[in-house]
N, C-alpha and C positions, 0 to 999 in steps of 0.2 A: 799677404800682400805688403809691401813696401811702404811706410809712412808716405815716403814721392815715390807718383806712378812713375816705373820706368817705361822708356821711351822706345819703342821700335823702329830703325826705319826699312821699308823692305822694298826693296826693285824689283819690279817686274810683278804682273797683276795674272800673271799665266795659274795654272792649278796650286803649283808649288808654293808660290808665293802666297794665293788666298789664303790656302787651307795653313799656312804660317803667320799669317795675319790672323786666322780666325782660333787656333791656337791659344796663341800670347794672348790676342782679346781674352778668352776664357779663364785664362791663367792672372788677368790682370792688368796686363800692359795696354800703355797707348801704341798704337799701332798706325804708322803714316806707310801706305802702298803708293809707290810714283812708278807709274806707265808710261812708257814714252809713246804709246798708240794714242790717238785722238779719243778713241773713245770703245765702248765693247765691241770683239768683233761683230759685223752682221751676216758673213759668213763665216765657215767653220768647218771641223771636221769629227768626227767620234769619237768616245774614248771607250776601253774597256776597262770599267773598275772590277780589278780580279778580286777573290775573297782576300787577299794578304793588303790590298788597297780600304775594300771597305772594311774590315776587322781594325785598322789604324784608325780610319774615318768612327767606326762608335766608339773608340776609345776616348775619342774630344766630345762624344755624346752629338755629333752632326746626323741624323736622321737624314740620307740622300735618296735615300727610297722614297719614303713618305713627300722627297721635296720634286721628284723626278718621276714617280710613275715608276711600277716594276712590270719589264717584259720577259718572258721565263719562254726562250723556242725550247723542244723538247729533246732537241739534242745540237751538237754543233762539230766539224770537225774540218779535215781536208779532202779535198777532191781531186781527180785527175783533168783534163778537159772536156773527157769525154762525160763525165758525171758520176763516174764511179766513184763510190766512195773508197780513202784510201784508209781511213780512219774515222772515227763518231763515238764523239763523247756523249752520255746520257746525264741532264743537265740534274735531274735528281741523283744519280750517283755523285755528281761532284758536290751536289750541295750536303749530302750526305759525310763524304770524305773531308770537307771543308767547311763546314758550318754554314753554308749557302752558297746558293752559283753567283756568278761573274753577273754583272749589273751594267748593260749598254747606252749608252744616252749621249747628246749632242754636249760637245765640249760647254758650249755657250749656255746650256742649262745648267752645268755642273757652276759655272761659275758665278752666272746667276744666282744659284741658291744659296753659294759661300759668300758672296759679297752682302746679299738679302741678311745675311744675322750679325753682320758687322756697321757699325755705328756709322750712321749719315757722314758723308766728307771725308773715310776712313782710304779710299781710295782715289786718289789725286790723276788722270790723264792726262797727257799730252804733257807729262811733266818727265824728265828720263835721267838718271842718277851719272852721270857722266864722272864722277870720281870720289873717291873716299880716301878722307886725309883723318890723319893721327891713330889709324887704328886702331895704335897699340896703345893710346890713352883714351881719351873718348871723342870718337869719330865725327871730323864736319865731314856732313854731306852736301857735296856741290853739284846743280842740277841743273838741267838747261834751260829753269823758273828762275835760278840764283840758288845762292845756299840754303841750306835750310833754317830755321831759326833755332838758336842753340844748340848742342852737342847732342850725339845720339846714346844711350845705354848700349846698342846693337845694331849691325846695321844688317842686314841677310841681302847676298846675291841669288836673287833669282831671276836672272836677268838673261837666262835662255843658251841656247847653244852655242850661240857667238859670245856670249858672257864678256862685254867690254873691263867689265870687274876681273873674269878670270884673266886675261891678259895683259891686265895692268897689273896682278901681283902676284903673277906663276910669269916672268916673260920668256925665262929659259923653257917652259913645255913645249913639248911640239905641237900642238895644238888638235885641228881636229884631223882625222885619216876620212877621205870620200871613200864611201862602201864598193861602188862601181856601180852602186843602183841609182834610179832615181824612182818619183811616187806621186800618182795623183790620188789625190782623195777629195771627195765632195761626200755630200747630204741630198737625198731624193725625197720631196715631200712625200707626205702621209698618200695622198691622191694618184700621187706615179710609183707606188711601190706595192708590187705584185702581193696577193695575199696568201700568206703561207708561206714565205722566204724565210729559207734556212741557213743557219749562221753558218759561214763555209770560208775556207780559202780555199783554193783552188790552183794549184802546183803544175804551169807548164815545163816547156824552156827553156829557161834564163827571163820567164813571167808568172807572176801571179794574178791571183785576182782574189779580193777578197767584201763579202755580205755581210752585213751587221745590221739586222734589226732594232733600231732603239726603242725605246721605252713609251718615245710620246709616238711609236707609229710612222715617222720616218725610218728610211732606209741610209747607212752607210756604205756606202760602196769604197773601194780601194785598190788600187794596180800599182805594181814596181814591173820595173825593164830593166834587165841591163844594158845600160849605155853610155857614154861618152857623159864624163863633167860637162854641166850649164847645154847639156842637150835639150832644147825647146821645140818642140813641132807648130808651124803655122796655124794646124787646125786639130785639136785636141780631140775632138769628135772622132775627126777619121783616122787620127792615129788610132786611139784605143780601141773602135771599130776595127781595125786594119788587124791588130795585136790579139784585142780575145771577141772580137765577132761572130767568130765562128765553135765557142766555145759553148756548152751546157746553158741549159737553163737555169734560170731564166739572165743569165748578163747581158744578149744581147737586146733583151726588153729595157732593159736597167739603163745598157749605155746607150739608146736611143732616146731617151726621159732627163738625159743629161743636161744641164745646163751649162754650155764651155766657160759662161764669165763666175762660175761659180765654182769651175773646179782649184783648186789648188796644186801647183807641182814643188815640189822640193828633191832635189838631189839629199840624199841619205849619208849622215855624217855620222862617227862615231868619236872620242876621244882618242885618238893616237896610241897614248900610255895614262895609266892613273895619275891624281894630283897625287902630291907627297902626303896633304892633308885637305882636308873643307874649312879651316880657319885660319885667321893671321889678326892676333888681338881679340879686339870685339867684332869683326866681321866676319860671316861664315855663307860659306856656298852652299846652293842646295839643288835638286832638279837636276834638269838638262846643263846647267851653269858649272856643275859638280862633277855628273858621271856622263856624261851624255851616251845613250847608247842606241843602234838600232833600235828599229820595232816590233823587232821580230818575235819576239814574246810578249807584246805588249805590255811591257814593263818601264817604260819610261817615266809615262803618269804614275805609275802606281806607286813608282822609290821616290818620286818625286812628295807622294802623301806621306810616306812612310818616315821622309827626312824632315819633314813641318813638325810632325806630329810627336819623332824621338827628340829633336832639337825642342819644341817650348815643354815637353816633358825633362827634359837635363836643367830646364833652364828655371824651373818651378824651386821657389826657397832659396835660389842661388843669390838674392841680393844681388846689388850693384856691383860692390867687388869681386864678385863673385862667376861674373859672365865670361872673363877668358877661360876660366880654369872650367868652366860647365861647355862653352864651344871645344874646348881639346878633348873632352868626353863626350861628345857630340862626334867627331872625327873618329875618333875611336872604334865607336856603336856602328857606323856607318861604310866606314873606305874598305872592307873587306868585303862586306853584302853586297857592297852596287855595285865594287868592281868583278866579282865573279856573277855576275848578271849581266855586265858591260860583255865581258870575253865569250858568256854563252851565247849570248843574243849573235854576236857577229860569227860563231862557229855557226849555229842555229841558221843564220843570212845565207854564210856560203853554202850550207846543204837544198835550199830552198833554190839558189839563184843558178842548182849546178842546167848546164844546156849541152853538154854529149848525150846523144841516146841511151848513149850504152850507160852512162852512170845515172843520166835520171830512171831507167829502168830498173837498174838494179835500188836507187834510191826508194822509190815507192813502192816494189816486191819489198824491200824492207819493213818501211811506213805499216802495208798491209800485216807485215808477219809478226808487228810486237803486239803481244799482248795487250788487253787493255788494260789490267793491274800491273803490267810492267810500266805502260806508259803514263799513269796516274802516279806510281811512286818518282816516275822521273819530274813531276810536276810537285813534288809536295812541299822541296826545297824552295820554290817562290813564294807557293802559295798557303803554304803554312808556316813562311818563315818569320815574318812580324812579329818581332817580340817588345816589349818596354824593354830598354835595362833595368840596373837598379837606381833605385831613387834616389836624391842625394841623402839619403839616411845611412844609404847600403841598403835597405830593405828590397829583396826582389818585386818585382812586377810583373802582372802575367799579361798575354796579350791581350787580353780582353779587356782589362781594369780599366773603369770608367774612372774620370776626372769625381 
Protein backbone atom coordinates (compact mmCIF):
# COMPACT_ATOMS: atom_id res chain seq x y z
CA UNK A 1 0.00 0.00 0.00
CA UNK A 2 0.81 3.55 -0.68
CA UNK A 3 2.66 5.62 2.08
CA UNK A 4 -0.81 8.24 1.19
CA UNK A 5 -4.02 6.19 0.95
CA UNK A 6 -5.03 6.72 -2.45
CA UNK A 7 -8.32 8.04 -2.89
CA UNK A 8 -11.45 6.55 -4.98
CA UNK A 9 -14.28 8.22 -5.99
CA UNK A 10 -17.12 5.93 -7.51
CA UNK A 11 -20.76 7.00 -8.89
CA UNK A 12 -23.27 5.13 -8.51
CA UNK A 13 -24.05 2.54 -5.52
CA UNK A 14 -25.66 -0.21 -7.96
CA UNK A 15 -23.65 -3.84 -7.84
CA UNK A 16 -21.03 -2.64 -9.97
CA UNK A 17 -20.11 0.18 -8.14
CA UNK A 18 -20.20 -1.71 -4.51
CA UNK A 19 -18.43 -4.68 -5.34
CA UNK A 20 -15.65 -1.66 -6.90
CA UNK A 21 -15.69 0.04 -3.76
CA UNK A 22 -15.34 -3.17 -1.81
CA UNK A 23 -12.37 -4.11 -4.05
CA UNK A 24 -10.05 -1.00 -3.65
CA UNK A 25 -11.33 -1.17 0.14
CA UNK A 26 -9.45 -4.58 0.12
CA UNK A 27 -6.75 -3.41 -1.95
CA UNK A 28 -6.20 -0.42 0.28
CA UNK A 29 -7.87 2.54 -0.99
CA UNK A 30 -10.31 5.10 0.52
CA UNK A 31 -13.12 4.76 -1.24
CA UNK A 32 -16.04 7.63 -1.53
CA UNK A 33 -19.53 5.95 -3.31
CA UNK A 34 -21.98 9.14 -4.24
CA UNK A 35 -25.64 7.86 -5.17
CA UNK A 36 -27.90 10.14 -6.50
CA UNK A 37 -30.87 7.94 -4.93
CA UNK A 38 -32.05 9.02 -1.46
CA UNK A 39 -31.34 6.14 0.07
CA UNK A 40 -31.23 1.95 -0.55
CA UNK A 41 -33.74 0.77 -2.75
CA UNK A 42 -37.02 -0.53 -0.73
CA UNK A 43 -38.14 -2.24 -3.63
CA UNK A 44 -36.16 -4.21 -6.07
CA UNK A 45 -35.84 -6.90 -8.37
CA UNK A 46 -33.42 -10.30 -8.54
CA UNK A 47 -30.35 -10.89 -9.73
CA UNK A 48 -28.65 -14.19 -11.02
CA UNK A 49 -25.11 -14.51 -9.85
CA UNK A 50 -23.80 -16.96 -12.55
CA UNK A 51 -20.65 -19.19 -11.52
CA UNK A 52 -18.33 -16.64 -13.90
CA UNK A 53 -19.98 -13.76 -11.32
CA UNK A 54 -19.37 -15.57 -8.12
CA UNK A 55 -15.91 -17.21 -8.98
CA UNK A 56 -14.92 -13.06 -9.51
CA UNK A 57 -16.75 -12.40 -6.11
CA UNK A 58 -14.22 -15.22 -3.96
CA UNK A 59 -11.53 -13.80 -5.81
CA UNK A 60 -11.82 -10.43 -3.47
CA UNK A 61 -12.49 -13.32 -0.66
CA UNK A 62 -16.45 -11.80 -0.50
CA UNK A 63 -18.27 -14.94 0.96
CA UNK A 64 -22.25 -14.12 -0.69
CA UNK A 65 -23.40 -17.38 0.15
CA UNK A 66 -22.58 -17.38 3.73
CA UNK A 67 -23.93 -13.59 3.57
CA UNK A 68 -27.44 -14.42 1.56
CA UNK A 69 -28.50 -17.84 2.25
CA UNK A 70 -28.03 -20.63 -0.58
CA UNK A 71 -31.09 -21.90 -2.55
CA UNK A 72 -30.10 -24.95 -4.98
CA UNK A 73 -33.87 -25.73 -7.16
CA UNK A 74 -32.84 -29.14 -8.62
CA UNK A 75 -33.11 -28.21 -11.99
CA UNK A 76 -34.03 -24.91 -14.06
CA UNK A 77 -34.63 -24.27 -17.84
CA UNK A 78 -37.32 -22.98 -20.39
CA UNK A 79 -40.70 -23.79 -21.06
CA UNK A 80 -43.32 -23.48 -23.71
CA UNK A 81 -46.90 -21.96 -22.27
CA UNK A 82 -48.25 -24.91 -22.13
CA UNK A 83 -45.65 -26.27 -19.54
CA UNK A 84 -43.70 -28.37 -21.44
CA UNK A 85 -40.47 -28.31 -20.99
CA UNK A 86 -38.30 -27.13 -23.91
CA UNK A 87 -35.20 -27.55 -22.08
CA UNK A 88 -33.67 -28.34 -18.09
CA UNK A 89 -30.70 -27.90 -16.90
CA UNK A 90 -29.72 -30.18 -13.79
CA UNK A 91 -28.37 -27.78 -11.27
CA UNK A 92 -25.74 -30.43 -9.90
CA UNK A 93 -24.39 -31.10 -13.47
CA UNK A 94 -23.79 -27.35 -13.78
CA UNK A 95 -22.20 -27.13 -10.53
CA UNK A 96 -20.29 -29.91 -11.45
CA UNK A 97 -19.08 -28.29 -14.99
CA UNK A 98 -18.54 -25.03 -13.16
CA UNK A 99 -17.40 -25.16 -9.93
CA UNK A 100 -21.05 -24.44 -8.49
CA UNK A 101 -24.52 -23.54 -9.63
CA UNK A 102 -25.88 -20.08 -10.28
CA UNK A 103 -26.75 -18.31 -6.71
CA UNK A 104 -30.41 -16.32 -6.85
CA UNK A 105 -31.05 -13.62 -4.35
CA UNK A 106 -32.88 -10.17 -4.03
CA UNK A 107 -30.72 -7.34 -5.53
CA UNK A 108 -31.13 -5.43 -2.20
CA UNK A 109 -29.50 -8.23 -0.11
CA UNK A 110 -26.58 -8.39 -2.57
CA UNK A 111 -26.04 -4.91 -1.82
CA UNK A 112 -26.70 -4.97 1.52
CA UNK A 113 -24.00 -7.50 2.31
CA UNK A 114 -21.30 -5.43 -0.04
CA UNK A 115 -22.05 -2.16 1.67
CA UNK A 116 -22.19 -4.22 5.27
CA UNK A 117 -17.95 -4.91 4.85
CA UNK A 118 -17.25 -1.52 3.73
CA UNK A 119 -16.29 1.24 6.37
CA UNK A 120 -19.22 3.41 7.98
CA UNK A 121 -19.76 6.85 5.68
CA UNK A 122 -18.15 4.81 2.73
CA UNK A 123 -21.33 5.39 0.90
CA UNK A 124 -22.76 8.91 0.51
CA UNK A 125 -26.79 9.25 -0.89
CA UNK A 126 -28.67 11.39 -2.28
CA UNK A 127 -25.42 12.78 -3.39
CA UNK A 128 -24.96 12.37 -7.63
CA UNK A 129 -21.47 13.00 -9.48
CA UNK A 130 -22.77 15.33 -12.12
CA UNK A 131 -19.20 15.91 -13.81
CA UNK A 132 -15.62 15.02 -13.78
CA UNK A 133 -13.00 17.69 -14.44
CA UNK A 134 -9.20 17.32 -15.29
CA UNK A 135 -9.28 13.69 -15.76
CA UNK A 136 -6.32 13.60 -17.47
CA UNK A 137 -4.41 15.00 -14.36
CA UNK A 138 -6.13 14.32 -11.14
CA UNK A 139 -9.77 14.50 -11.33
CA UNK A 140 -12.26 17.22 -9.37
CA UNK A 141 -15.31 15.68 -8.72
CA UNK A 142 -18.31 17.93 -8.85
CA UNK A 143 -21.61 16.84 -7.34
CA UNK A 144 -24.95 17.98 -6.63
CA UNK A 145 -23.55 18.21 -2.64
CA UNK A 146 -20.73 20.61 -4.26
CA UNK A 147 -17.33 19.39 -5.20
CA UNK A 148 -15.68 17.17 -3.56
CA UNK A 149 -12.78 17.95 -1.11
CA UNK A 150 -9.57 17.63 -2.96
CA UNK A 151 -8.55 15.73 -6.09
CA UNK A 152 -9.32 12.25 -6.74
CA UNK A 153 -6.52 9.30 -7.43
CA UNK A 154 -9.57 7.69 -9.56
CA UNK A 155 -12.78 8.38 -10.24
CA UNK A 156 -14.96 4.92 -11.67
CA UNK A 157 -18.42 5.58 -13.57
CA UNK A 158 -20.83 3.41 -12.44
CA UNK A 159 -23.47 5.49 -12.86
CA UNK A 160 -25.83 3.05 -14.88
CA UNK A 161 -27.40 2.78 -18.33
CA UNK A 162 -27.91 6.34 -18.87
CA UNK A 163 -24.37 6.97 -17.66
CA UNK A 164 -24.42 10.95 -17.47
CA UNK A 165 -20.44 10.42 -17.35
CA UNK A 166 -20.69 8.26 -20.56
CA UNK A 167 -22.20 11.13 -22.37
CA UNK A 168 -20.27 13.65 -21.36
CA UNK A 169 -16.93 12.09 -22.68
CA UNK A 170 -18.08 9.63 -25.62
CA UNK A 171 -20.66 12.66 -27.08
CA UNK A 172 -19.99 11.27 -30.63
CA UNK A 173 -21.56 7.51 -29.47
CA UNK A 174 -24.74 6.83 -30.57
CA UNK A 175 -25.85 6.00 -27.55
CA UNK A 176 -28.40 3.56 -26.32
CA UNK A 177 -30.44 1.17 -29.29
CA UNK A 178 -34.34 0.28 -27.56
CA UNK A 179 -34.63 -3.71 -27.91
CA UNK A 180 -38.48 -3.35 -28.93
CA UNK A 181 -39.02 -4.90 -25.62
CA UNK A 182 -40.12 -3.82 -22.54
CA UNK A 183 -40.14 -5.80 -18.66
CA UNK A 184 -41.73 -5.90 -15.60
CA UNK A 185 -40.04 -7.39 -12.73
CA UNK A 186 -41.11 -7.55 -8.99
CA UNK A 187 -40.26 -9.83 -5.72
CA UNK A 188 -43.23 -12.03 -4.17
CA UNK A 189 -42.88 -12.56 -0.46
CA UNK A 190 -41.79 -15.77 1.06
CA UNK A 191 -45.75 -16.27 2.20
CA UNK A 192 -47.23 -15.72 -1.53
CA UNK A 193 -44.86 -17.93 -3.18
CA UNK A 194 -46.07 -21.36 -4.19
CA UNK A 195 -43.83 -24.24 -2.63
CA UNK A 196 -41.86 -26.02 -5.12
CA UNK A 197 -41.46 -23.34 -7.84
CA UNK A 198 -39.21 -24.13 -10.48
CA UNK A 199 -36.73 -21.88 -11.89
CA UNK A 200 -38.09 -21.40 -15.56
CA UNK A 201 -38.51 -18.91 -18.31
CA UNK A 202 -41.17 -19.64 -20.22
CA UNK A 203 -41.13 -18.70 -24.21
CA UNK A 204 -44.38 -17.44 -25.88
CA UNK A 205 -44.97 -14.95 -28.65
CA UNK A 206 -43.30 -12.09 -28.74
CA UNK A 207 -43.64 -12.97 -24.52
CA UNK A 208 -41.96 -14.30 -21.76
CA UNK A 209 -42.33 -15.12 -18.48
CA UNK A 210 -39.76 -15.83 -16.13
CA UNK A 211 -39.47 -17.75 -12.01
CA UNK A 212 -36.68 -17.23 -9.91
CA UNK A 213 -36.66 -18.70 -6.50
CA UNK A 214 -34.28 -16.75 -4.28
CA UNK A 215 -32.34 -17.68 -1.47
CA UNK A 216 -34.14 -16.12 1.48
CA UNK A 217 -37.48 -17.90 0.06
CA UNK A 218 -39.05 -15.08 -1.88
CA UNK A 219 -40.03 -15.44 -5.39
CA UNK A 220 -38.78 -13.39 -8.49
CA UNK A 221 -41.08 -13.28 -11.02
CA UNK A 222 -40.30 -11.41 -14.67
CA UNK A 223 -42.14 -10.63 -18.17
CA UNK A 224 -41.01 -8.83 -21.44
CA UNK A 225 -43.64 -7.84 -24.33
CA UNK A 226 -42.99 -6.70 -27.38
CA UNK A 227 -44.21 -3.32 -27.72
CA UNK A 228 -44.16 0.13 -28.56
CA UNK A 229 -41.21 2.69 -26.61
CA UNK A 230 -42.59 4.17 -23.11
CA UNK A 231 -45.59 1.63 -23.57
CA UNK A 232 -47.39 1.87 -19.94
CA UNK A 233 -50.59 0.10 -19.24
CA UNK A 234 -53.11 1.73 -16.78
CA UNK A 235 -53.44 -1.29 -14.76
CA UNK A 236 -50.47 -3.60 -14.68
CA UNK A 237 -52.30 -6.50 -13.05
CA UNK A 238 -54.65 -6.88 -15.94
CA UNK A 239 -52.33 -6.37 -18.40
CA UNK A 240 -49.95 -9.25 -17.31
CA UNK A 241 -53.19 -11.14 -16.50
CA UNK A 242 -54.38 -10.33 -19.94
CA UNK A 243 -50.70 -11.45 -21.54
CA UNK A 244 -49.67 -14.80 -19.57
CA UNK A 245 -52.92 -15.67 -17.41
CA UNK A 246 -53.75 -18.25 -19.27
CA UNK A 247 -50.42 -19.63 -19.14
CA UNK A 248 -48.65 -23.02 -17.08
CA UNK A 249 -48.46 -23.23 -13.63
CA UNK A 250 -48.11 -21.87 -11.44
CA UNK A 251 -47.90 -17.91 -13.01
CA UNK A 252 -51.22 -17.39 -12.86
CA UNK A 253 -50.99 -17.94 -8.92
CA UNK A 254 -47.94 -15.75 -8.99
CA UNK A 255 -49.60 -12.76 -10.93
CA UNK A 256 -52.66 -12.69 -8.75
CA UNK A 257 -50.13 -12.32 -5.24
CA UNK A 258 -48.74 -9.47 -7.31
CA UNK A 259 -48.34 -6.30 -5.80
CA UNK A 260 -48.96 -3.39 -8.94
CA UNK A 261 -47.09 -0.40 -6.71
CA UNK A 262 -44.32 -2.91 -6.53
CA UNK A 263 -43.79 -3.87 -9.82
CA UNK A 264 -41.26 -2.31 -11.89
CA UNK A 265 -41.32 -1.72 -15.73
CA UNK A 266 -38.44 -0.60 -17.84
CA UNK A 267 -38.21 -0.55 -21.67
CA UNK A 268 -35.04 -2.75 -22.58
CA UNK A 269 -31.97 -0.84 -23.89
CA UNK A 270 -28.77 -2.04 -25.18
CA UNK A 271 -25.59 0.09 -26.37
CA UNK A 272 -26.00 0.95 -30.07
CA UNK A 273 -22.10 0.14 -30.76
CA UNK A 274 -19.21 -0.46 -28.27
CA UNK A 275 -17.12 2.46 -26.52
CA UNK A 276 -13.72 2.84 -28.17
CA UNK A 277 -12.52 2.25 -24.54
CA UNK A 278 -13.66 2.17 -20.58
CA UNK A 279 -11.13 5.05 -19.72
CA UNK A 280 -10.05 8.56 -20.37
CA UNK A 281 -7.06 9.53 -17.74
CA UNK A 282 -7.86 8.55 -14.36
CA UNK A 283 -11.50 7.84 -14.97
CA UNK A 284 -12.98 4.53 -16.01
CA UNK A 285 -16.37 3.00 -16.77
CA UNK A 286 -17.77 -0.03 -15.59
CA UNK A 287 -21.32 -2.04 -15.58
CA UNK A 288 -24.25 -0.98 -17.40
CA UNK A 289 -22.32 2.72 -17.81
CA UNK A 290 -19.77 0.58 -20.05
CA UNK A 291 -21.32 -2.31 -21.90
CA UNK A 292 -24.84 -2.03 -21.36
CA UNK A 293 -26.64 -5.02 -22.50
CA UNK A 294 -29.90 -7.01 -22.66
CA UNK A 295 -30.88 -9.48 -20.00
CA UNK A 296 -31.12 -12.00 -21.76
CA UNK A 297 -28.34 -14.07 -20.43
CA UNK A 298 -28.31 -12.69 -17.40
CA UNK A 299 -25.14 -11.23 -17.71
CA UNK A 300 -25.39 -7.66 -16.88
CA UNK A 301 -24.70 -7.94 -13.17
CA UNK A 302 -22.41 -10.49 -13.47
CA UNK A 303 -19.61 -8.27 -16.12
CA UNK A 304 -20.73 -5.65 -14.16
CA UNK A 305 -18.61 -8.01 -10.86
CA UNK A 306 -16.34 -9.08 -13.25
CA UNK A 307 -15.14 -5.32 -14.18
CA UNK A 308 -14.85 -4.14 -10.25
CA UNK A 309 -13.01 -7.06 -9.52
CA UNK A 310 -10.30 -7.09 -13.00
CA UNK A 311 -10.16 -3.09 -12.46
CA UNK A 312 -8.83 -2.98 -8.47
CA UNK A 313 -6.97 -6.26 -9.52
CA UNK A 314 -4.83 -3.97 -12.49
CA UNK A 315 -5.03 -1.46 -10.13
CA UNK A 316 -2.98 -3.28 -7.11
CA UNK A 317 1.00 -1.99 -6.97
CA UNK A 318 0.04 0.58 -9.58
CA UNK A 319 0.99 3.68 -7.32
CA UNK A 320 -0.45 6.87 -7.98
CA UNK A 321 1.26 7.48 -11.19
CA UNK A 322 0.55 4.61 -12.09
CA UNK A 323 -3.38 4.52 -12.46
CA UNK A 324 -3.88 5.84 -16.30
CA UNK A 325 -1.42 3.34 -17.55
CA UNK A 326 -3.28 0.32 -15.14
CA UNK A 327 -7.04 1.85 -16.52
CA UNK A 328 -5.76 1.34 -20.25
CA UNK A 329 -4.99 -2.28 -19.04
CA UNK A 330 -8.26 -2.47 -17.49
CA UNK A 331 -9.97 -1.51 -21.14
CA UNK A 332 -7.84 -3.98 -22.57
CA UNK A 333 -8.86 -7.05 -20.22
CA UNK A 334 -12.39 -6.00 -20.76
CA UNK A 335 -13.99 -4.23 -24.37
CA UNK A 336 -13.63 -7.57 -26.17
CA UNK A 337 -15.44 -9.89 -23.28
CA UNK A 338 -18.53 -7.56 -22.62
CA UNK A 339 -18.74 -6.50 -25.96
CA UNK A 340 -19.19 -10.09 -27.38
CA UNK A 341 -21.68 -10.82 -24.45
CA UNK A 342 -23.45 -7.23 -25.32
CA UNK A 343 -24.01 -8.78 -29.30
CA UNK A 344 -24.99 -12.37 -28.02
CA UNK A 345 -27.34 -11.15 -25.43
CA UNK A 346 -29.29 -9.14 -28.24
CA UNK A 347 -28.98 -12.01 -30.93
CA UNK A 348 -30.14 -14.24 -27.79
CA UNK A 349 -33.36 -11.29 -27.43
CA UNK A 350 -34.31 -11.66 -30.91
CA UNK A 351 -34.52 -15.58 -30.87
CA UNK A 352 -36.62 -15.28 -27.60
CA UNK A 353 -38.85 -12.25 -28.83
CA UNK A 354 -39.57 -14.02 -32.28
CA UNK A 355 -43.97 -14.03 -32.54
CA UNK A 356 -44.67 -15.83 -36.27
CA UNK A 357 -45.94 -19.30 -35.42
CA UNK A 358 -44.27 -20.64 -37.89
CA UNK A 359 -40.71 -19.48 -36.60
CA UNK A 360 -41.53 -19.73 -32.83
CA UNK A 361 -42.20 -23.46 -33.68
CA UNK A 362 -39.62 -24.26 -35.48
CA UNK A 363 -37.55 -22.12 -32.67
CA UNK A 364 -38.46 -24.46 -29.71
CA UNK A 365 -38.57 -27.93 -31.99
CA UNK A 366 -34.90 -26.54 -31.99
CA UNK A 367 -34.61 -25.61 -28.16
CA UNK A 368 -36.04 -29.28 -27.76
CA UNK A 369 -33.48 -30.94 -30.29
CA UNK A 370 -29.99 -29.56 -28.80
CA UNK A 371 -28.48 -31.61 -26.82
CA UNK A 372 -27.69 -30.95 -23.33
CA UNK A 373 -23.81 -31.22 -23.70
CA UNK A 374 -24.15 -29.23 -26.71
CA UNK A 375 -26.03 -26.66 -24.87
CA UNK A 376 -23.64 -26.48 -21.72
CA UNK A 377 -20.53 -26.01 -24.07
CA UNK A 378 -22.53 -23.27 -25.60
CA UNK A 379 -22.69 -21.73 -21.97
CA UNK A 380 -18.98 -22.28 -20.93
CA UNK A 381 -17.78 -19.06 -22.80
CA UNK A 382 -19.65 -16.93 -19.88
CA UNK A 383 -19.55 -19.08 -17.45
CA UNK A 384 -16.11 -20.09 -17.26
CA UNK A 385 -14.89 -17.11 -18.87
CA UNK A 386 -13.54 -14.93 -15.74
CA UNK A 387 -10.03 -14.88 -15.70
CA UNK A 388 -7.54 -12.38 -13.67
CA UNK A 389 -4.94 -11.01 -16.25
CA UNK A 390 -1.58 -10.72 -15.44
CA UNK A 391 -0.45 -8.98 -12.51
CA UNK A 392 1.34 -5.88 -12.90
CA UNK A 393 4.69 -8.13 -12.47
CA UNK A 394 3.47 -10.03 -15.69
CA UNK A 395 3.02 -12.85 -13.56
CA UNK A 396 -0.22 -14.82 -14.60
CA UNK A 397 -3.28 -15.24 -12.47
CA UNK A 398 -5.69 -17.88 -12.31
CA UNK A 399 -9.30 -17.20 -11.82
CA UNK A 400 -9.61 -18.41 -8.66
CA UNK A 401 -6.60 -16.58 -7.04
CA UNK A 402 -7.65 -15.16 -3.76
CA UNK A 403 -6.34 -11.47 -2.78
Amino acid sequence: MSAVQRHAVVAGAGIGGLTTALALHRKGWRVTVCERAPGPAAVGAGIVLAPNALRALDAIGFDIAGAAGRALPAAMGLRSPDGRWLSRADTAALAARYGGPPLALHRSALADALTAELPAGTVRHGVEVTAVDGADGFPVVRTSAGDLDGSADLVVAADGIHSPLRRRHFPDHPGLRHSGETAWRTVLPAAASPAGTATAETWGRGERFGVVPLADGRTYVYATAVVPEGHRPADVRAELLRRYGSWHDPIPALLERIDPAAVLQHDLYDLAAPLPRFHHGRLAWLGDAAHAMTPNLGQGGCQAVEDAVVLAHLLDGAGTGGVPAALAAYSAARCARTDAIRVRARRAGRIAALSHPLAVALRDLAVRATPAGLAHRAMDGLFDGFTLPAGREGAPTGAGTRW
